[in-house]
N, C-alpha and C positions, 0 to 999 in steps of 0.2 A: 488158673486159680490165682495164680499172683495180680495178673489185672483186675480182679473181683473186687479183693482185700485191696488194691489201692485207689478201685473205683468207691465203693464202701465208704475208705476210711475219706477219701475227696468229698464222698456228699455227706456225710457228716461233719467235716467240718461247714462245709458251707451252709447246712443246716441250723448250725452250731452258731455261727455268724450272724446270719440270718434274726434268728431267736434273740441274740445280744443287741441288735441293731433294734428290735420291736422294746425290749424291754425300757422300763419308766422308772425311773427312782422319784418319788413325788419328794419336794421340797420336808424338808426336815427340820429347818430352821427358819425362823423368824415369824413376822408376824401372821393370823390366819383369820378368817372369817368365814364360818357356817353358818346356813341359814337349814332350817328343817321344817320339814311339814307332821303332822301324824295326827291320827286317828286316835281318840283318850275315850277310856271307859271306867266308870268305876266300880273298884270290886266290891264296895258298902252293898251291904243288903240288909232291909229293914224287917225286924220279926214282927212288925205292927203293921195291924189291917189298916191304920188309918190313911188316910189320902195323902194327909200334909208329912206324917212322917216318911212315909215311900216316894215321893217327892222331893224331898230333903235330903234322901240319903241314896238317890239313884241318879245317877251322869254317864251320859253319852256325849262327845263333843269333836274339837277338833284344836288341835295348839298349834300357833306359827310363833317361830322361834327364832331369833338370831343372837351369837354371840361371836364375841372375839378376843385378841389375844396374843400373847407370843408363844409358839415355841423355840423351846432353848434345845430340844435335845427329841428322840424320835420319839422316845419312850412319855415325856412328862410337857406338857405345854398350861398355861395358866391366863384366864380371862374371867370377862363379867359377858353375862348375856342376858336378854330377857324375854320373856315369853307373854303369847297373849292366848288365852285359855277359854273358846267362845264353846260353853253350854247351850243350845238353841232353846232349851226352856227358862234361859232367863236366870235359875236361880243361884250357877257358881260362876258366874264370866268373870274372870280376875287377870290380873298380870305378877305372874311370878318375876321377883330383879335377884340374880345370885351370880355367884362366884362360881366358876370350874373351875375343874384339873379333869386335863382333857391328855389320854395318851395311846396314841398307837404303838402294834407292837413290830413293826418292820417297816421299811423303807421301800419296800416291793410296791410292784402296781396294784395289787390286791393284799390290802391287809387289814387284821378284826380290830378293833380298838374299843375305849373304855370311854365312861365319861362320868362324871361325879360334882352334883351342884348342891350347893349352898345358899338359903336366900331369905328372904320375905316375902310370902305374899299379898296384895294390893287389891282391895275391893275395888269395883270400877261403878258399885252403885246399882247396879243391873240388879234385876228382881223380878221373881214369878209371884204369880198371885196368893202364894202360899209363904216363900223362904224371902230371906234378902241378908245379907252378908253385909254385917255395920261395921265389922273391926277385921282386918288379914293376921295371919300368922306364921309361922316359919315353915319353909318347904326345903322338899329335899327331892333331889331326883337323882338318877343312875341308869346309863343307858348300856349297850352292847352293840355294836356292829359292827359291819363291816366294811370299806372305802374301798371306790375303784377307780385308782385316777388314770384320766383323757389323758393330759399333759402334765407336765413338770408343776403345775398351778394351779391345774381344775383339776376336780373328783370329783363323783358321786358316790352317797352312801345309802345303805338300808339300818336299819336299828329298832331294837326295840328294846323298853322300857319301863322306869316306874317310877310314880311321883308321889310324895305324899303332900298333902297342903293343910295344914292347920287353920281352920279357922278359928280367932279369940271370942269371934262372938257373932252367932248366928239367931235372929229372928225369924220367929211364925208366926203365921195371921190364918184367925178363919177364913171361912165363904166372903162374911163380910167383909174382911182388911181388919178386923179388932186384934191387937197382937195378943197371945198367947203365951208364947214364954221365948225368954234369949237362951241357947245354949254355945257352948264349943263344941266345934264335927272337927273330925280327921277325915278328910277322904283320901284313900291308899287306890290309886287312878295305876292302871295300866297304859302303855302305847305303842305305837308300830308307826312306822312311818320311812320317809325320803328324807336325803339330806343334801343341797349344796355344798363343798369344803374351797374354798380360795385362797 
């Protein structure tokens, strides 16, 4: 019985070793660089049977994203990043420019984190036969997920999120192109996606 107990307690530590030797403590400090992909949808939905307003107020897309940064501490890290927001219909393609605070909450190989931006958004001119976006407006985004880092340097992450993007001034046009009226849209945009962390 006593060789059990001292066989036992040998392969747990060795176990125990083992485990310590796999684990990662991903960098904590200093500067960083994410790059992200995802999927944008928006959750506007128009109560008007017309074409040009459920056009105007419906998005599917796709945002590629990078920012960067320093972190100072595990919990709280501070950069500018920007994003390019491709609607395939043409009528919101824009590029958000904002400010994070970007904070994980452990130092583990697996851990959830936050993220919280601040910006402008930028027309790029793009335009459907219907909408076209003359002036940008302030955005906000906020994401949640979670980082899995390779090494001491590289991670990957999943996350998901929400963006709001003000437009100051949105144009519509008939069938023919004759404008119709300029208004300001909010679009409140969901996301999911992948992330690089370096």
């Amino acid at each position: 019985m006593k060789k059990i107990i001292i066989a036992a307690v040998a392969l747990l530590c060795l176990c125990g070793t083992a485990a310590a030797q796999r684990h990662i403590e991903y960098k904590w400090r200093g500067a960083y660089v994410v790059v992200d992909g995802s999927y944008v949808m928006n959750l506007n939905r128009s109560t008007s049977t017309s074409t040009i307003v459920s056009v105007a107020d419906t998005m599917s897309g796709f945002a590629l994203g990078v920012s960067g940064g320093f972190q100072f501490r595990k919990e709280a890290g501070v950069g500018l990043g920007v994003t390019y927001l491709l609607d395939p219909t043409g009528a919101f393609t824009q590029m958000p420019i904002y400010a994070e605070l970007r904070s994980h909450f452990s130092r583990s190989r697996l851990t959830p984190y936050a993220v919280l931006q601040l910006g402008y958004t930028l027309p790029l001119g793009a335009s459907s036969p219907t909408v076209k976006i003359e002036t940008g407006g302030i955005y906000f985004g906020a994401q949640l997920g979670g980082r899995f880092a390779i090494d001491r340097s590289f991670a990957i992450g999943m996350h998901v999120g929400y963006k709001l993007l003000n437009m100051a001034e949105v144009s519509r046009f008939d069938v023919a192109h004759k404008p119709l009226l300029a208004d300001a849209r909010s679009l409140h945009v969901i996301d999911a996606g992948v992330s690089l962390h370096f």
